[in-house]
Backbone bond lengths (Angstrom), bond angles and torsions (degrees), N, CA, C in turn:
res aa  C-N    CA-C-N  psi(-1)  N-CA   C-N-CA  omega(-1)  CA-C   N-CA-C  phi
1 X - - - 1.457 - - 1.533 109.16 -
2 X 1.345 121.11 134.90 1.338 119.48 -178.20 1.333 107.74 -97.39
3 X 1.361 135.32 -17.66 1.528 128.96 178.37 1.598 99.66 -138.14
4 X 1.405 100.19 150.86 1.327 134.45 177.34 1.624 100.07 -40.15
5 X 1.150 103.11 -63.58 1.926 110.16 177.24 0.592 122.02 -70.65
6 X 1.627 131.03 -26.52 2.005 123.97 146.81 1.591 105.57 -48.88
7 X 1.061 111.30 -73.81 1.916 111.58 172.29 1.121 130.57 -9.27
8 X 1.586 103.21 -56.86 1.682 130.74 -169.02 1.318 93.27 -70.82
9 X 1.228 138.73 -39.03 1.563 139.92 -163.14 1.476 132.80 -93.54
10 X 1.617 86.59 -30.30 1.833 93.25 153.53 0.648 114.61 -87.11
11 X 1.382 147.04 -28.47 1.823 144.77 -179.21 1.580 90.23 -63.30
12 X 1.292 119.62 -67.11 1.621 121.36 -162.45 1.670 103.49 -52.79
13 X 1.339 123.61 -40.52 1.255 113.19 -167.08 1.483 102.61 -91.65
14 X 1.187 123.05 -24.79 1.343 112.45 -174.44 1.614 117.54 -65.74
15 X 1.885 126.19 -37.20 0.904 139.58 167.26 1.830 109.17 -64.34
16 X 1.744 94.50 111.59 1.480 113.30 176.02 1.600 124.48 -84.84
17 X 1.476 106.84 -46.42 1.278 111.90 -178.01 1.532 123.62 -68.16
18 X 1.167 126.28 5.53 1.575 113.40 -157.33 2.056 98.13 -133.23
19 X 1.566 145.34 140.53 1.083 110.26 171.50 1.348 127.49 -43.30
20 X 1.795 101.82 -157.20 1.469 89.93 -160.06 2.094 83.67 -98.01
21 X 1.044 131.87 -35.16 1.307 137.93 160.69 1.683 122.66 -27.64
22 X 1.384 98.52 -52.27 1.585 102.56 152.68 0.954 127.16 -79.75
23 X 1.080 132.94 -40.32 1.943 131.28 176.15 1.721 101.45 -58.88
24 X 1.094 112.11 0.21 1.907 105.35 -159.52 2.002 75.04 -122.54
25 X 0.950 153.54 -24.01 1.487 145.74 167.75 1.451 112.39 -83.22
26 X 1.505 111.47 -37.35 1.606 113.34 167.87 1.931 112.90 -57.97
27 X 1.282 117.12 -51.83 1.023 137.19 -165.85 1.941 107.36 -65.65
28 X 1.391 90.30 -38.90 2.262 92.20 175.07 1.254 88.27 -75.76
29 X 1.455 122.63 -56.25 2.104 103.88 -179.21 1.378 116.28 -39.69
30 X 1.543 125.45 -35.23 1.671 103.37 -165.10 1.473 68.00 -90.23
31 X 1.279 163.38 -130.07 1.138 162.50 -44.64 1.445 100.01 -90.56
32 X 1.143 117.04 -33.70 1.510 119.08 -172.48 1.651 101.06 -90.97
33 X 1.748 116.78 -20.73 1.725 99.28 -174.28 1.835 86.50 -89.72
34 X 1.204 121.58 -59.30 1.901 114.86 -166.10 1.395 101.26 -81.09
35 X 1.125 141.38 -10.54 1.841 108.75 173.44 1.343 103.57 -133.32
36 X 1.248 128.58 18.97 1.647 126.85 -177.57 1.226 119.32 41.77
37 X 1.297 114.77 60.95 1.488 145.80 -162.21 1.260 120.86 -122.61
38 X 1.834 117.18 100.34 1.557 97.46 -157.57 1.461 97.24 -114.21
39 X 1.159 138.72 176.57 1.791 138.02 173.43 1.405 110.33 -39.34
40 X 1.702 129.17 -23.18 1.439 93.28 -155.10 1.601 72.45 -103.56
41 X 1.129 136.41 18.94 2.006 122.40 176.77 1.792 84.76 -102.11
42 X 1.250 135.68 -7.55 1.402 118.22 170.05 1.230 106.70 -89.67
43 X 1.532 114.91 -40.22 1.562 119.18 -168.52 1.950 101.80 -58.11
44 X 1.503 105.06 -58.57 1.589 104.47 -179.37 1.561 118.29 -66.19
45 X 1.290 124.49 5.67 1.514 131.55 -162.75 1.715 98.09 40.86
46 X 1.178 115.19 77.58 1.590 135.92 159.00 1.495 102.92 -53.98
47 X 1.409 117.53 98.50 1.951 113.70 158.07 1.342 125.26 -37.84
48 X 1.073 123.79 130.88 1.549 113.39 173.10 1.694 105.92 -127.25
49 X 1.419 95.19 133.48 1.545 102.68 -162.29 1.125 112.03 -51.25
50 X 1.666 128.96 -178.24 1.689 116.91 175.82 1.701 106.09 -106.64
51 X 1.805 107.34 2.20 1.637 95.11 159.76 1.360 113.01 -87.22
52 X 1.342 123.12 -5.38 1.432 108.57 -173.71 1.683 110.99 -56.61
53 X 1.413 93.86 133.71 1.832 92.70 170.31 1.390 103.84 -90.61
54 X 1.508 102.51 149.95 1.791 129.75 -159.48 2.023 94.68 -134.36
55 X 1.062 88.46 150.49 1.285 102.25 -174.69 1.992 116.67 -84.63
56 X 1.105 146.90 -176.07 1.364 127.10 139.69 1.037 136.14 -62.39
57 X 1.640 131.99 91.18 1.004 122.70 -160.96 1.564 111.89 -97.19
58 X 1.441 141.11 -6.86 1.085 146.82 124.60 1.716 122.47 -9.06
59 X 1.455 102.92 -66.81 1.288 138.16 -173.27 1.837 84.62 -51.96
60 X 1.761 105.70 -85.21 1.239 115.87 -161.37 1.958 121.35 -52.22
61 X 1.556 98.72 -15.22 1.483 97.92 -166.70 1.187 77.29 -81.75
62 X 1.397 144.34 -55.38 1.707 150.13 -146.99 1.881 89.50 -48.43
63 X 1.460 110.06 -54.05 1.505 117.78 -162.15 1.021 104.95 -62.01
64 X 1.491 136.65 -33.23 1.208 133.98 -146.59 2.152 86.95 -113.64
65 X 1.256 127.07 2.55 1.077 98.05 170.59 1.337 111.75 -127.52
66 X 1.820 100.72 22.28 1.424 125.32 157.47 1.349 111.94 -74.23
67 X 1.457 129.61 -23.20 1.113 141.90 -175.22 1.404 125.46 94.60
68 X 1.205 89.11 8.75 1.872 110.86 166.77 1.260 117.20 -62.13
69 X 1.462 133.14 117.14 1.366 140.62 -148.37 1.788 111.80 -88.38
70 X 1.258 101.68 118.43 1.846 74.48 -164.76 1.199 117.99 -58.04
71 X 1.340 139.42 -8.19 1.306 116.63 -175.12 1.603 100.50 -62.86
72 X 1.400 122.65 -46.08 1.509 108.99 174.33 1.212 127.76 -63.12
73 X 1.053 119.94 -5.13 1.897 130.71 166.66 1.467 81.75 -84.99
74 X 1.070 137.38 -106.00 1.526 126.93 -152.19 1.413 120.12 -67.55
75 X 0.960 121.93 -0.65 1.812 126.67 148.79 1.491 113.09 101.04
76 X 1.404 113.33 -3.07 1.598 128.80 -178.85 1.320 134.42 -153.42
77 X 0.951 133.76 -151.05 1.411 129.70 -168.44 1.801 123.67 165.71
78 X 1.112 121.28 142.37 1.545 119.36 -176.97 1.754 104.57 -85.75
79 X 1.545 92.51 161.13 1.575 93.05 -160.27 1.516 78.14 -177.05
80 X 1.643 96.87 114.58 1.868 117.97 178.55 1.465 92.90 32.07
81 X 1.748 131.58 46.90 1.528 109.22 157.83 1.351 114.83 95.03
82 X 1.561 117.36 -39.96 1.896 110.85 147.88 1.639 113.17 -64.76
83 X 1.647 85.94 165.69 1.623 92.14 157.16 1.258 118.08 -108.30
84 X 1.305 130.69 155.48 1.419 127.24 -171.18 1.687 98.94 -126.74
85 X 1.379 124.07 151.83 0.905 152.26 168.40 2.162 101.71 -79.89
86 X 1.417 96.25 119.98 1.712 102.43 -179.19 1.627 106.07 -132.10
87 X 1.532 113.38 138.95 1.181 127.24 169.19 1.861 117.00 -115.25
88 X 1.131 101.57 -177.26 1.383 99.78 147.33 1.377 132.80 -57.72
89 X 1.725 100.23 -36.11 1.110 114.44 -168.26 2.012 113.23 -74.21
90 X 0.827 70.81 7.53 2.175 73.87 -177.62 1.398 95.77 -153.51
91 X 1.849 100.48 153.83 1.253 111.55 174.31 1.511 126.91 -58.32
92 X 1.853 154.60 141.51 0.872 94.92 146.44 1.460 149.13 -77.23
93 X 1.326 121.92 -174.43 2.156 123.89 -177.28 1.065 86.81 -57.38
94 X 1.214 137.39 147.86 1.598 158.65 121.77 1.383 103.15 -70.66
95 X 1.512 106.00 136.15 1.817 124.27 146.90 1.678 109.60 -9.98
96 X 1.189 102.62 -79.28 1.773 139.12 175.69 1.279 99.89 -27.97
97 X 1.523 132.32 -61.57 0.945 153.95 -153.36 2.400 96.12 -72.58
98 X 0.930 92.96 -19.06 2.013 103.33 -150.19 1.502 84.82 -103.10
99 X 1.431 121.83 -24.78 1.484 112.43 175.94 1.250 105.11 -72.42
100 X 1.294 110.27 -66.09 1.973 123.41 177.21 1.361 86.14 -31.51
101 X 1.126 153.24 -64.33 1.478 139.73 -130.30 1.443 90.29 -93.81
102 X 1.279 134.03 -25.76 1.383 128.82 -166.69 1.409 96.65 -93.10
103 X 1.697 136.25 -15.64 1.268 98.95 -175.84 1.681 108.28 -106.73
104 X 1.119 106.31 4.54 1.854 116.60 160.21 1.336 104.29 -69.04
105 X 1.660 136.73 -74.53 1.324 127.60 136.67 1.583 109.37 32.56
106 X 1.444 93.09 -108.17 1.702 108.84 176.66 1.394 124.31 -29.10
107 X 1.438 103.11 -59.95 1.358 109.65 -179.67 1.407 135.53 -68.81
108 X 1.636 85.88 -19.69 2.106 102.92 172.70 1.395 87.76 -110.45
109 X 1.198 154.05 61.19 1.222 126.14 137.79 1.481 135.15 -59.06
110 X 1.852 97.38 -38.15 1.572 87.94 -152.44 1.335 93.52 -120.12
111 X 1.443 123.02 122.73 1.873 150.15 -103.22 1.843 96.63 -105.51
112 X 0.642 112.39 124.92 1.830 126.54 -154.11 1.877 89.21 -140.76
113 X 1.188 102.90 148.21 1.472 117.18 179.80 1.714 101.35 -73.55
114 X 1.238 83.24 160.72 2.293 98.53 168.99 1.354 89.20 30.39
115 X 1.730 137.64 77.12 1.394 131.24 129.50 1.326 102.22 -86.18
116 X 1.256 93.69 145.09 1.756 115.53 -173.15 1.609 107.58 -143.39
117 X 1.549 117.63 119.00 1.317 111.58 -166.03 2.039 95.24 -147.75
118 X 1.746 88.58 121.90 1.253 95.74 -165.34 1.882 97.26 -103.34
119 X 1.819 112.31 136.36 1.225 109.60 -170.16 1.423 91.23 -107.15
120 X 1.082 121.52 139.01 2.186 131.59 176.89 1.188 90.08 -95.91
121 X 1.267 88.66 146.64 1.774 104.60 171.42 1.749 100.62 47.49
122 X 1.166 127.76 94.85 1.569 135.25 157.19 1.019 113.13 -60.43
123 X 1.516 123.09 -28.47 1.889 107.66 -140.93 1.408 122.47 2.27
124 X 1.284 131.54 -96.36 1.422 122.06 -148.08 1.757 90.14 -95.06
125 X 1.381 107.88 -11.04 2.255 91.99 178.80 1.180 90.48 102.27
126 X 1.451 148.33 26.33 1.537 147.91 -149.11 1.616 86.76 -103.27
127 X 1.068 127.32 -67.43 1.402 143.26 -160.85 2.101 102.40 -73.39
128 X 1.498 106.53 -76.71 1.526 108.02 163.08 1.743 117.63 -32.66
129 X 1.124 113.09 -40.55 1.614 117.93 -174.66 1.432 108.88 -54.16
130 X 1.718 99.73 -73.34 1.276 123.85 -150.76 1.877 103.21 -69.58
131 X 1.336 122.12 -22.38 1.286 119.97 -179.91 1.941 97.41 -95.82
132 X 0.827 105.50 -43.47 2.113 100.22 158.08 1.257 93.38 -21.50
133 X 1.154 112.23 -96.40 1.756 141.06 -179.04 1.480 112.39 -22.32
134 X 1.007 116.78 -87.13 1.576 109.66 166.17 1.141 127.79 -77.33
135 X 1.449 137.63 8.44 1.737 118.67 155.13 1.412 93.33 -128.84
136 X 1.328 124.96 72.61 1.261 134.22 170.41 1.841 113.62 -51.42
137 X 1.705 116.68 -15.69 1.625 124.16 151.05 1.640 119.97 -53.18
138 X 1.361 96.57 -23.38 2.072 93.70 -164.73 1.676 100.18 -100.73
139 X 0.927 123.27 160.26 1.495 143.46 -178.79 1.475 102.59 -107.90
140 X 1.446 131.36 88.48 1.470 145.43 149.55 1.423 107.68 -57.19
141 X 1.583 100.76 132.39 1.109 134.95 168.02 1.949 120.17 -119.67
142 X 1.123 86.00 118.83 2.055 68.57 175.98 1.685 104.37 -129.36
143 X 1.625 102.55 155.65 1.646 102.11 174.86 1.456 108.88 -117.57
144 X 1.341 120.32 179.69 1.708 125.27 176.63 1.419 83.47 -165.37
145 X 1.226 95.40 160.29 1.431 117.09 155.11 1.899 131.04 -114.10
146 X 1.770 86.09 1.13 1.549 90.65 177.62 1.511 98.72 -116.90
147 X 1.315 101.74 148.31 1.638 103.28 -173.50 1.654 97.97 -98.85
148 X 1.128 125.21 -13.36 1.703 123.37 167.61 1.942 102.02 -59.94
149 X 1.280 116.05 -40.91 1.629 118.03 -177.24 1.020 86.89 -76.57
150 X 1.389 144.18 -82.83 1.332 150.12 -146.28 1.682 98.74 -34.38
151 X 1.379 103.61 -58.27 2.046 112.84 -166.18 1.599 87.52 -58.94
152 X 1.248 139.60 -59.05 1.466 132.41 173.66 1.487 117.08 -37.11
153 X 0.944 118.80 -53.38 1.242 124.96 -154.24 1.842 94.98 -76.28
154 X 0.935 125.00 -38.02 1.183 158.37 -169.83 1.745 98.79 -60.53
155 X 1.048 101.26 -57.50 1.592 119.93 -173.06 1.557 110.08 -59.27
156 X 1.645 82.99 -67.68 1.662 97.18 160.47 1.226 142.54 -24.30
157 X 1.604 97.72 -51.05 1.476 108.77 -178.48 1.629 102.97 -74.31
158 X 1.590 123.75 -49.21 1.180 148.37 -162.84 1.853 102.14 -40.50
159 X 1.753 103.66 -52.18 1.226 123.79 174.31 1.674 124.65 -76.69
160 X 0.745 93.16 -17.19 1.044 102.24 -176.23 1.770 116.96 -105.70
161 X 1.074 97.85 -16.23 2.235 100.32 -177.18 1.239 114.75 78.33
162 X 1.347 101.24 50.57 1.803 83.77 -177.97 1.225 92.93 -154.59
163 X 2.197 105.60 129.47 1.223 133.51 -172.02 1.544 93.14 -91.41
164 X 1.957 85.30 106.71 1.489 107.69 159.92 1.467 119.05 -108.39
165 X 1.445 150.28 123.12 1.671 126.57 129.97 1.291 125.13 -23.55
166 X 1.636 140.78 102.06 0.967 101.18 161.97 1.391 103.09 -118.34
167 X 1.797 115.34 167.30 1.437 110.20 -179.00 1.368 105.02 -143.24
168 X 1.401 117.23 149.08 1.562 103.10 169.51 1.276 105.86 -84.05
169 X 1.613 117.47 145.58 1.268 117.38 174.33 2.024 102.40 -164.18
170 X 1.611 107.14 153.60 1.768 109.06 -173.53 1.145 83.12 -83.08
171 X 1.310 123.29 156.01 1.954 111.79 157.36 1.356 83.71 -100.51
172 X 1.257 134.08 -1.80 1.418 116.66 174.72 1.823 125.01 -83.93
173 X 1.560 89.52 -23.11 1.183 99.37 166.75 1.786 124.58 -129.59
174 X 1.201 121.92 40.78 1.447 128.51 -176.24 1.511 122.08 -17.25
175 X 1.095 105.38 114.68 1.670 110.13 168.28 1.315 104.28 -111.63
176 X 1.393 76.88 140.48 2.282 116.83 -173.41 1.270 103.92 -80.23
177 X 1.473 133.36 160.35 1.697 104.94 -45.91 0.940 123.53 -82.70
178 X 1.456 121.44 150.90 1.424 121.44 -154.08 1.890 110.77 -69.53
179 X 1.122 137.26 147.71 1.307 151.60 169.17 1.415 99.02 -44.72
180 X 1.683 82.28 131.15 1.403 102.01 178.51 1.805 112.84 88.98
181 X 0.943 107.92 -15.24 1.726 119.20 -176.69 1.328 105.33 80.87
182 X 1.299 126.06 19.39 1.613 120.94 -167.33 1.540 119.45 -79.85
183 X 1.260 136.92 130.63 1.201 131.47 -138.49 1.772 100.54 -101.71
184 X 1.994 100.40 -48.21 1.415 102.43 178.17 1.736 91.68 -159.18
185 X 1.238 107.48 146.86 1.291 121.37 175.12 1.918 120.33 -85.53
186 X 1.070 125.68 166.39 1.230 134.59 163.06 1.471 132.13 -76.70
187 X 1.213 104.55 -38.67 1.737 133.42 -179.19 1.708 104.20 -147.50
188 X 1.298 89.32 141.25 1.534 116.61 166.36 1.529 120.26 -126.61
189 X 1.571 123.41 125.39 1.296 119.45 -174.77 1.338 103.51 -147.64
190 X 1.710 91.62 129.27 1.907 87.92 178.51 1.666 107.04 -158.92
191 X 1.539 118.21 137.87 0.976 135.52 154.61 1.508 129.81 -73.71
192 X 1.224 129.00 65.71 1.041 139.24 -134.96 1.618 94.57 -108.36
193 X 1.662 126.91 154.88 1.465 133.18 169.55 1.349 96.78 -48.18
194 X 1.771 121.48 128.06 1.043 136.44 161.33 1.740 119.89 -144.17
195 X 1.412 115.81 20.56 1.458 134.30 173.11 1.634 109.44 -83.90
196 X 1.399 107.04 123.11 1.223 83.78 178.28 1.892 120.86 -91.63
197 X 0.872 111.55 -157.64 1.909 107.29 -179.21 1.193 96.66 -89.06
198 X 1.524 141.48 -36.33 1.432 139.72 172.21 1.093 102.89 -77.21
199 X 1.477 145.40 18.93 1.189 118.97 155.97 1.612 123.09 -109.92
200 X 1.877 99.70 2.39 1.474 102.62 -177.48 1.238 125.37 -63.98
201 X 1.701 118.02 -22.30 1.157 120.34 173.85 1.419 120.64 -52.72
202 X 1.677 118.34 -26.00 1.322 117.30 175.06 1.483 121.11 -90.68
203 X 1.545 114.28 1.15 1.659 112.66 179.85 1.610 94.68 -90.22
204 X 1.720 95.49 163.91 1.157 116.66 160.70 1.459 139.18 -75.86
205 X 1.345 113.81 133.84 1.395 114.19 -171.05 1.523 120.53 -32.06
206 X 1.501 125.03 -56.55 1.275 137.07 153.53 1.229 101.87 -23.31
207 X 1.117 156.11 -33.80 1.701 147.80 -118.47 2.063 74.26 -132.78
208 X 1.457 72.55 -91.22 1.824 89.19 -173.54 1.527 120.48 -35.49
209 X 1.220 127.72 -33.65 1.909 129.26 -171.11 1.635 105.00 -99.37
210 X 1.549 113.36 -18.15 1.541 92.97 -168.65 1.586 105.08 -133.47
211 X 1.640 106.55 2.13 1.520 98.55 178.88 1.681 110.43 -95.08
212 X 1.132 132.17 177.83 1.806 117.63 169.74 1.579 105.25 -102.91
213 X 1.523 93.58 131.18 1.437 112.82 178.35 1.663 106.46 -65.23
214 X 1.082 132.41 -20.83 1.237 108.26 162.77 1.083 129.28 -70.61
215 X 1.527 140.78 -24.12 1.289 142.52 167.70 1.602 111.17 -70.27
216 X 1.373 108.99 -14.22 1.673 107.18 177.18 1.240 111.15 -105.47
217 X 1.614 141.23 -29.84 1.402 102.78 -138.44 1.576 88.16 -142.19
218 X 1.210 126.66 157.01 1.581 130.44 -176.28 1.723 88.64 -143.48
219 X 1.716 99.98 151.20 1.459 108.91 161.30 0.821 149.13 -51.00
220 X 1.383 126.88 124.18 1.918 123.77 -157.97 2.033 93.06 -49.49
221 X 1.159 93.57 -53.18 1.916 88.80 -175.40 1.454 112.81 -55.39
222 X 1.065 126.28 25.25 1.544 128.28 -167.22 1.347 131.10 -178.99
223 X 1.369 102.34 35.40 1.692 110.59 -173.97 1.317 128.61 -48.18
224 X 1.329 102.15 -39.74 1.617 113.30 -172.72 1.558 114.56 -90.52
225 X 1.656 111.05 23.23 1.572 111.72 -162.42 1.126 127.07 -73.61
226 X 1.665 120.02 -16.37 1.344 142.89 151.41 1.456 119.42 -53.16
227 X 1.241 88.95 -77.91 1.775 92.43 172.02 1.338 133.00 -11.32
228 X 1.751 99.26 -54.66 1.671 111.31 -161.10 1.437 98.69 -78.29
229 X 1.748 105.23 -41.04 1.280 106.43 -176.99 1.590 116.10 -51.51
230 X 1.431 107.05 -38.68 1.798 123.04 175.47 1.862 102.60 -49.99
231 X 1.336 71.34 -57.25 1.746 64.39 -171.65 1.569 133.70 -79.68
232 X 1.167 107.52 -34.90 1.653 125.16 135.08 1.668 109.84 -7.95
233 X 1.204 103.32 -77.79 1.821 114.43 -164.35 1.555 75.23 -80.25
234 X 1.562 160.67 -52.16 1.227 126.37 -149.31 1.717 101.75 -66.89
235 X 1.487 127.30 -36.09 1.302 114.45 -170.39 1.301 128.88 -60.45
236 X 1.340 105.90 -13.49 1.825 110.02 166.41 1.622 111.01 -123.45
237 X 0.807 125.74 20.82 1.340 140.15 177.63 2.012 139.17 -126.06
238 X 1.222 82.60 -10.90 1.595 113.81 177.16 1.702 96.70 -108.41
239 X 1.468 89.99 134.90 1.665 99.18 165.14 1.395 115.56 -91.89
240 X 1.259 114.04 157.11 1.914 124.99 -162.67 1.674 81.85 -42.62
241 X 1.114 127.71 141.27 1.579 150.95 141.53 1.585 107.03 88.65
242 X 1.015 92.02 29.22 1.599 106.16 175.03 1.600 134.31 -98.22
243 X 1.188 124.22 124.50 1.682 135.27 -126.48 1.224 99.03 -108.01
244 X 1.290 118.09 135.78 1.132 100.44 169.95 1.888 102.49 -140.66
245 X 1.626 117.96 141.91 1.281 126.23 -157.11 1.322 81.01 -121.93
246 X 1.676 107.37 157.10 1.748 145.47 -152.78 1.369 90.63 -173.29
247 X 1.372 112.83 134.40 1.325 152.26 134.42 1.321 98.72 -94.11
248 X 1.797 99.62 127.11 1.230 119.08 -173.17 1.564 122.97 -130.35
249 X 1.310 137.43 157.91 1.535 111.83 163.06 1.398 95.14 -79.61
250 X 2.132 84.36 162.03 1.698 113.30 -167.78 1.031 95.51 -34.04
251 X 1.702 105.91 -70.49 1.540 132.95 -141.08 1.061 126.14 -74.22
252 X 1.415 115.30 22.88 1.700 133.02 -169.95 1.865 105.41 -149.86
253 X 1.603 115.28 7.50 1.448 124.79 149.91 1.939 97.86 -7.40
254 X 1.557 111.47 -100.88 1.176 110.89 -163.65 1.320 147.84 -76.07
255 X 1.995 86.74 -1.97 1.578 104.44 171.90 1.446 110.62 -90.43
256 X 1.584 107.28 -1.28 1.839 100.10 -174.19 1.611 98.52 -101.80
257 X 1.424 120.85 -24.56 1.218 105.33 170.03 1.482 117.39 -74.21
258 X 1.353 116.77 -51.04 1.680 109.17 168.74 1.795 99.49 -32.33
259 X 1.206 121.91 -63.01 1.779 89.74 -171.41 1.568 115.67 -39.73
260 X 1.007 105.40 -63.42 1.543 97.09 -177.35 1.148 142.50 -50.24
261 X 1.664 111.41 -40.64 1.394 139.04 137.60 1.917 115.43 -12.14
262 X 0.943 86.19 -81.48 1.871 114.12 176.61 1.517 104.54 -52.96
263 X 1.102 122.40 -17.14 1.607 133.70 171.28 1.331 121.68 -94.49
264 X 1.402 120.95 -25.91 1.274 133.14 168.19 1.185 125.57 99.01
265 X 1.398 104.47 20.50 1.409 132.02 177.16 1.815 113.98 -69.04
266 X 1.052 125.76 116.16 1.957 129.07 -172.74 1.442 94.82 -92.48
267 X 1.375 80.83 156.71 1.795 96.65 178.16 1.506 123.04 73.18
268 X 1.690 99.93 26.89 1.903 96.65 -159.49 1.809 98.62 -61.51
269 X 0.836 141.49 138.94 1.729 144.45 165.90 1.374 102.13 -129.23
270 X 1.627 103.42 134.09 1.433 124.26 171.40 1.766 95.51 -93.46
271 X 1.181 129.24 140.37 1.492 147.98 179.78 1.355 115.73 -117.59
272 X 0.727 129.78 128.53 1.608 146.36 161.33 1.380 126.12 -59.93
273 X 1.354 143.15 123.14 1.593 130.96 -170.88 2.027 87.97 -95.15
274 X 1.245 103.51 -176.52 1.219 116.16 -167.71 1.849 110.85 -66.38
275 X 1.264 112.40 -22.54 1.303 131.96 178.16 1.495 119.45 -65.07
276 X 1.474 96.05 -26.61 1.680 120.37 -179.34 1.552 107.97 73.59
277 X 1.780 104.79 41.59 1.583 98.29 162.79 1.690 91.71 -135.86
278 X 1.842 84.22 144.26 1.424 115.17 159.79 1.855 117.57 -1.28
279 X 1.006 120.93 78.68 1.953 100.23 -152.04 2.169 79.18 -131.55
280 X 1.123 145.68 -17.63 1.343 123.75 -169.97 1.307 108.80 -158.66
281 X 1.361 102.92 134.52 1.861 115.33 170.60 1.116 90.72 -95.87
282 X 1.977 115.85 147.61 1.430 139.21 130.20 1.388 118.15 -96.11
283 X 0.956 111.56 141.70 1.548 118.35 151.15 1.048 120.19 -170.27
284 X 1.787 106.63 177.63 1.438 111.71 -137.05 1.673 96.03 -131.34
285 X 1.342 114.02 111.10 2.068 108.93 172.82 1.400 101.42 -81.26
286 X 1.513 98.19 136.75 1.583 104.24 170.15 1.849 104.00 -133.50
């Protein structure tokens, strides 16, 4: 291809599976990760020399209309403004996911001695990272139970500068004493499996073939099985007034706060993601 806007147009048309709105946002990602190619070198039809080296793009449209997600064709992804390193082995960040992180953010801003904030389920270090990073006062901790996320997450942090704990650990099944010698935390935050198995029929192939079903999906007989466990370990593990945030599915808004509720947790609040559905519990142990 000799110009940027020839480029932009076989990538866009060649990709079948996705609209044409998404195939045209997939298409500035490869242009901007392999030729440093941003909208306004498509908008002006930007020349691109004929030594520039180009990747297979044959190869890559084939992947992507396999339903292979590009962040795993291009190996990463943005997340609150870093880039993150993505596998199979971890979910990728969701939008959804960048609010939760913004309202811990808020609430730890202003820098208090011994904050201690434990993240469940790390997968890729998306959540543990990004509060490293901006409340460089609090002491992050994150857990997994897969050591394929863990080595990611790991990497992540490595590249990125940011003093994480991390440990493998089940939250379903906790082993004593906890890593790090830590007795009780301040904050708890976790994106934890909350898909149910009846709802895979409605995800996308991309979603369903290349992400890991353990980070997504819990038993229709048992939706809320994380949760309790969350909140469970927050009642002896949280210090008096200590918060703990859930990303939740929509459709379990008032059955995920009753867990907490039913635990004796104050201040339970259902939250809204930007979409204006049911998307996060707070609450508060006292």
């Amino acid at each position: 291809m000799t110009s940027a806007r020839q480029l932009y147009l076989y990538i866009v048309k060649g990709i079948k599976v996705y609209p044409e709105k998404e195939a045209q946002a997939i298409t500035f990602m490869l242009l901007e990760h392999y030729m440093r190619l941003r909208n306004i070198d498509v908008l002006v039809d930007r020349p691109i020399p004929e030594t520039s080296a180009q990747p297979d793009w044959e190869s890559i449209i084939s992947r992507l209309n396999n339903n292979e997600p590009v962040q795993h064709i291009i190996g990463s992804t943005e997340f609150c403004g870093l880039e993150f390193r993505v596998s199979s082995s971890v979910l990728i960040p969701r939008p959804e996911t960048e609010e939760l992180v913004r309202m811990v953010t808020r609430d730890y801003a202003e820098p208090d001695k011994n904050i201690s904030i434990l993240d469940i389920g790390t997968g890729s270090g998306c959540i543990a990272i990004v509060l490293a990073r901006f409340l460089p006062h609090v002491s992050v901790h994150a857990w997994d139970v897969s050591d394929e996320a863990l080595a990611v997450a790991r990497e992540n942090a490595r590249q990125l500068i940011a003093d994480v704990n991390f440990a493998k650990q089940d939250m379903l099944n906790v082993t004593f004493p906890l890593p790090g010698n830590i007795i009780q935390f301040d904050c708890l935050v976790s994106n934890p499996p909350y898909v149910t198995y009846s709802e895979a029929e409605h995800m996308r192939p991309n979603v369903l073939r290349f992400e890991p079903h353990e980070a997504l999906f819990v038993e229709d007989s048992d939706p809320l099985l994380f949760y309790k466990a969350i909140a469970d370990f927050g009642t002896h593990y949280l210090k008096p007034a200590g918060k703990c945030y859930v990303e939740i599915n929509e459709h379990f808004g008032a059955e995920t706060r009753q867990v907490f509720e039913d635990r004796n947790y104050k201040n339970v609040e259902i939250l809204r993601d930007i979409n204006g559905k049911d998307r996060f519990v707070r609450a508060i142990w006292e």
